[in-house]
Biopython code that builds the backbone (N, CA, C, O; Angstrom):
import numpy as np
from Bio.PDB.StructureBuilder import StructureBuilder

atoms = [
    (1, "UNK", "N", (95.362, 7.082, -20.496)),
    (1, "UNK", "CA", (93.945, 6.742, -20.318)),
    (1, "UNK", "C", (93.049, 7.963, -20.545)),
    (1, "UNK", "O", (91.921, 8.010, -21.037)),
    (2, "UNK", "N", (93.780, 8.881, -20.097)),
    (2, "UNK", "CA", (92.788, 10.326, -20.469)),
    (2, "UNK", "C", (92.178, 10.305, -22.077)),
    (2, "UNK", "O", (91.123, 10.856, -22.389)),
    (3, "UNK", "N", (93.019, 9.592, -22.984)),
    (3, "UNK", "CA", (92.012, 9.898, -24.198)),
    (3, "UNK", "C", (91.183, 9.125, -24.474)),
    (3, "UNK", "O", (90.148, 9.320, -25.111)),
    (4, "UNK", "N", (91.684, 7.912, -23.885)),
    (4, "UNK", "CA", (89.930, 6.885, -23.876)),
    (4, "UNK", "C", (88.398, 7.128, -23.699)),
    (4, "UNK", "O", (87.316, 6.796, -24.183)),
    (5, "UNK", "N", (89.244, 8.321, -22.187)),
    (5, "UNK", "CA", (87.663, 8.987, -21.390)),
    (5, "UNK", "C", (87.306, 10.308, -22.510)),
    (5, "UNK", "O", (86.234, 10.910, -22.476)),
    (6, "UNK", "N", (87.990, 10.499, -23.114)),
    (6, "UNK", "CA", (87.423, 11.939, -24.049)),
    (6, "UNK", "C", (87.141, 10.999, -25.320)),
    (6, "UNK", "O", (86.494, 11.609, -26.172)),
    (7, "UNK", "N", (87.417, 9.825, -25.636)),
    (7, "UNK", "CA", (86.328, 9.109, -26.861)),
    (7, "UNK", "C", (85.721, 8.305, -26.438)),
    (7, "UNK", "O", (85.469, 7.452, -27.290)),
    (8, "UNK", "N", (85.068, 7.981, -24.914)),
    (8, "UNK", "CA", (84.093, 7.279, -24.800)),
    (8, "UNK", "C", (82.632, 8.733, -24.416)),
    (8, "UNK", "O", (81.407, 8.613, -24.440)),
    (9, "UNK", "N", (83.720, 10.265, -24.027)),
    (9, "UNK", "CA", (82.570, 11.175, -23.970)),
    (9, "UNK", "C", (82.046, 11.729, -25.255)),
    (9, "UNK", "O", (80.895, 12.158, -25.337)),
    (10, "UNK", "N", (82.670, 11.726, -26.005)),
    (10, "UNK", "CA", (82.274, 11.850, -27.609)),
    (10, "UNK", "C", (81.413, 10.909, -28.079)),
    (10, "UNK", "O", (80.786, 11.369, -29.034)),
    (11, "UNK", "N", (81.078, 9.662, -27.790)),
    (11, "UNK", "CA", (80.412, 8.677, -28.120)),
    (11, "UNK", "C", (79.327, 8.877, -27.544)),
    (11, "UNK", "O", (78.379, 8.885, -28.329)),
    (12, "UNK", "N", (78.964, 9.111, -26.058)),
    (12, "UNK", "CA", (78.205, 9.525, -25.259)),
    (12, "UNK", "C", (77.678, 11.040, -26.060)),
    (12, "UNK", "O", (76.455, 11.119, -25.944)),
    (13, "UNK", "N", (77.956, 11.618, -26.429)),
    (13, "UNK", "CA", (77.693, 13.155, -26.643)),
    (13, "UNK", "C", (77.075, 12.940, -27.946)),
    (13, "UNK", "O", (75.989, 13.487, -28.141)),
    (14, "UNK", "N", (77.599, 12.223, -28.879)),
    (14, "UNK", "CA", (77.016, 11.665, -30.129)),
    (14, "UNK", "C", (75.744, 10.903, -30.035)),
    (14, "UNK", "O", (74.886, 11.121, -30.891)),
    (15, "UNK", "N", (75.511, 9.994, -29.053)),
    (15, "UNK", "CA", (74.248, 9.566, -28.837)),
    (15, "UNK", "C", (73.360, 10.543, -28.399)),
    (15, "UNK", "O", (72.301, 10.796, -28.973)),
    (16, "UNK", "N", (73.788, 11.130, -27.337)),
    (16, "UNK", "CA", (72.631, 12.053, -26.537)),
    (16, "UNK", "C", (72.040, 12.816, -27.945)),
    (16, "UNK", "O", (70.847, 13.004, -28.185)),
    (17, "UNK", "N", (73.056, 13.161, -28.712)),
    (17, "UNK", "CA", (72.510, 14.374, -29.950)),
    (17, "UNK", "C", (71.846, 13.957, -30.900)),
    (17, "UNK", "O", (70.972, 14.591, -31.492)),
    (18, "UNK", "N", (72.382, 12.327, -31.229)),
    (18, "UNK", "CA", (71.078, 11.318, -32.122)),
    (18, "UNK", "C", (70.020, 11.269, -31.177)),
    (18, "UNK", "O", (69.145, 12.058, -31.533)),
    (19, "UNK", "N", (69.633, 10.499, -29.798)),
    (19, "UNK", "CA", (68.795, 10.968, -29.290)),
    (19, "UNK", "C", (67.549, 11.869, -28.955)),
    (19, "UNK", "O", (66.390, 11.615, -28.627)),
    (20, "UNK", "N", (68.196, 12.918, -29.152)),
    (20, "UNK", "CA", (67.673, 13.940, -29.186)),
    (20, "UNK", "C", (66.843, 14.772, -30.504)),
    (20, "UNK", "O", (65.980, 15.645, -30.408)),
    (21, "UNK", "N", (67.272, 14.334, -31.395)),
    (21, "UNK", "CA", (67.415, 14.499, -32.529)),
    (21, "UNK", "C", (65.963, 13.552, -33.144)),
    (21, "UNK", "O", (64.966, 14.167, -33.523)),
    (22, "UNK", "N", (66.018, 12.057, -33.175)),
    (22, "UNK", "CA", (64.806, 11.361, -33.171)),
    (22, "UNK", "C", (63.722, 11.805, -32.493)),
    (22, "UNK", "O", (62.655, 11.918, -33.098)),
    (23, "UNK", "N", (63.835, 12.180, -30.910)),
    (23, "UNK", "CA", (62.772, 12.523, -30.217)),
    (23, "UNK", "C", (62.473, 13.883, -30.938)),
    (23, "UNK", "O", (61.323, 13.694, -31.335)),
    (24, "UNK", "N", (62.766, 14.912, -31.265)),
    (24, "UNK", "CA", (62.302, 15.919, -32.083)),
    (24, "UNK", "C", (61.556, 15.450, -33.111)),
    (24, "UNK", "O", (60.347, 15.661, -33.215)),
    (25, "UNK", "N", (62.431, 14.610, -34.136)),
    (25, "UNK", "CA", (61.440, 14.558, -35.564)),
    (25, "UNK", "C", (59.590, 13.607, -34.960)),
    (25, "UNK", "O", (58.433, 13.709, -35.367)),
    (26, "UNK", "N", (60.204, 12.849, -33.950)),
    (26, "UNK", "CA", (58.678, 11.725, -33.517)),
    (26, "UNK", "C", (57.568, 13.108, -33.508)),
    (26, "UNK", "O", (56.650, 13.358, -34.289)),
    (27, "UNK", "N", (58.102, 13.947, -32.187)),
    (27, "UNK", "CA", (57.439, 15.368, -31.777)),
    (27, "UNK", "C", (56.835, 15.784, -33.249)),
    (27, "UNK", "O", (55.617, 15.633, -33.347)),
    (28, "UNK", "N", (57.476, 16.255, -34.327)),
    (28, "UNK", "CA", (56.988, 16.977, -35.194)),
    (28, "UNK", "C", (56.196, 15.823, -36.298)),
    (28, "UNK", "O", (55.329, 16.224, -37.075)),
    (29, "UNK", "N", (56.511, 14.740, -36.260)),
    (29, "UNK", "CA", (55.549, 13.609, -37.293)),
    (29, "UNK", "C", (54.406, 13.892, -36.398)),
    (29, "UNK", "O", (53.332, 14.152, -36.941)),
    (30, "UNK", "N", (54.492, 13.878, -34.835)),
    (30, "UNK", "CA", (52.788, 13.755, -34.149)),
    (30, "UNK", "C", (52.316, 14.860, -34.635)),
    (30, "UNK", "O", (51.352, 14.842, -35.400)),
    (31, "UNK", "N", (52.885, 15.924, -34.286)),
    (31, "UNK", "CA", (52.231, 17.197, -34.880)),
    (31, "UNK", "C", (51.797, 17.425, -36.095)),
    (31, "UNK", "O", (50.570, 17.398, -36.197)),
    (32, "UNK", "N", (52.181, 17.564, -36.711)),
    (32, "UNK", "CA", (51.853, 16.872, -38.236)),
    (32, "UNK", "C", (50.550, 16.057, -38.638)),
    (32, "UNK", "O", (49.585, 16.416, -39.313)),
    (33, "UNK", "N", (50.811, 14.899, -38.038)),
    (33, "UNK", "CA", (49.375, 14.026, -38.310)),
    (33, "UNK", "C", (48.381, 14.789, -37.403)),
    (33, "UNK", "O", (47.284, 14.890, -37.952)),
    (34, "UNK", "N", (48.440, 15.351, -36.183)),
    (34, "UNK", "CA", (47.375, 15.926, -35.399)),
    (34, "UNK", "C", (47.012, 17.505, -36.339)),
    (34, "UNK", "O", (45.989, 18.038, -35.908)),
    (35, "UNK", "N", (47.430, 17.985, -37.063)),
    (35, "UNK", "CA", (47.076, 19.044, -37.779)),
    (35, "UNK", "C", (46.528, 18.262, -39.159)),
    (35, "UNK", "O", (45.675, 18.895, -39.781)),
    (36, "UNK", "N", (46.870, 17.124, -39.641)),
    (36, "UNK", "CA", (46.087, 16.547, -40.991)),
    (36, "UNK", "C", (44.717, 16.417, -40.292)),
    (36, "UNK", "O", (43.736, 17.019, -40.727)),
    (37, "UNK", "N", (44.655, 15.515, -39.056)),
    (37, "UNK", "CA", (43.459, 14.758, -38.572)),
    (37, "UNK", "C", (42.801, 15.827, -38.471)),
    (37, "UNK", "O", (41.826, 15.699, -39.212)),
    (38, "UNK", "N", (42.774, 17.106, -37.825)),
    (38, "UNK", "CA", (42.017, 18.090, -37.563)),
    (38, "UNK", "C", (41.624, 19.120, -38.789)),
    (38, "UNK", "O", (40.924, 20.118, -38.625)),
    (39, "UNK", "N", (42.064, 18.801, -39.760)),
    (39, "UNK", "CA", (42.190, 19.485, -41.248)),
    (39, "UNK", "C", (40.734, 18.904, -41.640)),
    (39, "UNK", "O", (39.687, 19.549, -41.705)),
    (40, "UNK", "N", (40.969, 17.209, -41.941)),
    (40, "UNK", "CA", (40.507, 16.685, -42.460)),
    (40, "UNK", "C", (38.593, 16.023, -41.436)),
    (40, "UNK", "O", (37.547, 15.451, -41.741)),
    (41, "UNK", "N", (39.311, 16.690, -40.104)),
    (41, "UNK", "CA", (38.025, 16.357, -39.597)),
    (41, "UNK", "C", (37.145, 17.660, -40.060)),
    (41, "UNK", "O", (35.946, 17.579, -40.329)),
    (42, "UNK", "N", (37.919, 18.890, -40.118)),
    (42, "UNK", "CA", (36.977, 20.007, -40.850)),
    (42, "UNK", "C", (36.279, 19.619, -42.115)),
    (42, "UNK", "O", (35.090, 19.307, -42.185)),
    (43, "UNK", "N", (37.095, 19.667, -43.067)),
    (43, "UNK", "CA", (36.613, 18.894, -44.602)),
    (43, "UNK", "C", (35.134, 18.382, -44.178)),
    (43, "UNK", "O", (34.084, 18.985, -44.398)),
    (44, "UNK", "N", (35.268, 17.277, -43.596)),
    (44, "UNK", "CA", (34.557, 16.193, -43.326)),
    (44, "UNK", "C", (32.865, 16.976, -42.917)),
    (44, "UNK", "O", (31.776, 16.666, -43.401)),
    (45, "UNK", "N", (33.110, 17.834, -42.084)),
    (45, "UNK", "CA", (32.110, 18.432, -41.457)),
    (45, "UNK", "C", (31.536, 19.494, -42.107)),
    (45, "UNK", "O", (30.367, 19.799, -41.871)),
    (46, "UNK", "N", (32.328, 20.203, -43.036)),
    (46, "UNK", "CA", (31.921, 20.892, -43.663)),
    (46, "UNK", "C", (31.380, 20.213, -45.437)),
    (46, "UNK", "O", (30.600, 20.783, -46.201)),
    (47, "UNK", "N", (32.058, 18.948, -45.668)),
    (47, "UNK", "CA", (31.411, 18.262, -46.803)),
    (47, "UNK", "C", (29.513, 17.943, -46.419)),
    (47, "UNK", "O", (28.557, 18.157, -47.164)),
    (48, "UNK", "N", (29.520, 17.455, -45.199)),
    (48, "UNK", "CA", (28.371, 17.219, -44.374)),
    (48, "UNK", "C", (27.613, 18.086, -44.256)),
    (48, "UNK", "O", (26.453, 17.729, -44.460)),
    (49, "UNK", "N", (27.778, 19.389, -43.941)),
    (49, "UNK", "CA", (26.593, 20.492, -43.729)),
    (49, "UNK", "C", (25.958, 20.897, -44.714)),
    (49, "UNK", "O", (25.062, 21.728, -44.570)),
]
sb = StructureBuilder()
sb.init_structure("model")
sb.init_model(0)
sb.init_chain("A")
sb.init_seg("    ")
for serial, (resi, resn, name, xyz) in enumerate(atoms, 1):
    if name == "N":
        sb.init_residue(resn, " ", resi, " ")
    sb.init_atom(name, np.array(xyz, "f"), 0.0, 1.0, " ", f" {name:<3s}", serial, name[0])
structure = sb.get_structure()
């Protein structure tokens, strides 16, 4: 039974790291669009003046 529990913790360890992994890229797409939006709110303000 011991190797069941070391490939159901590998499975577990594999998720946590996909997990983890998505929540990073979400983090850096927000960042991303919050540096376009603020780019483009300059543009905007400076097309205007």
């Amino acid at each position: 039974m011991g190797y069941g529990k070391s490939w159901t913790e590998k499975v577990q360890i594999r998720l946590t790291y996909i997990s983890s992994q998505e929540t990073a890229i979400q983090a850096d797409a927000f960042r991303v669009k919050r540096e376009f939006y603020s780019t483009a709110k300059r543009m905007f303000l400076i097309c205007k003046a």
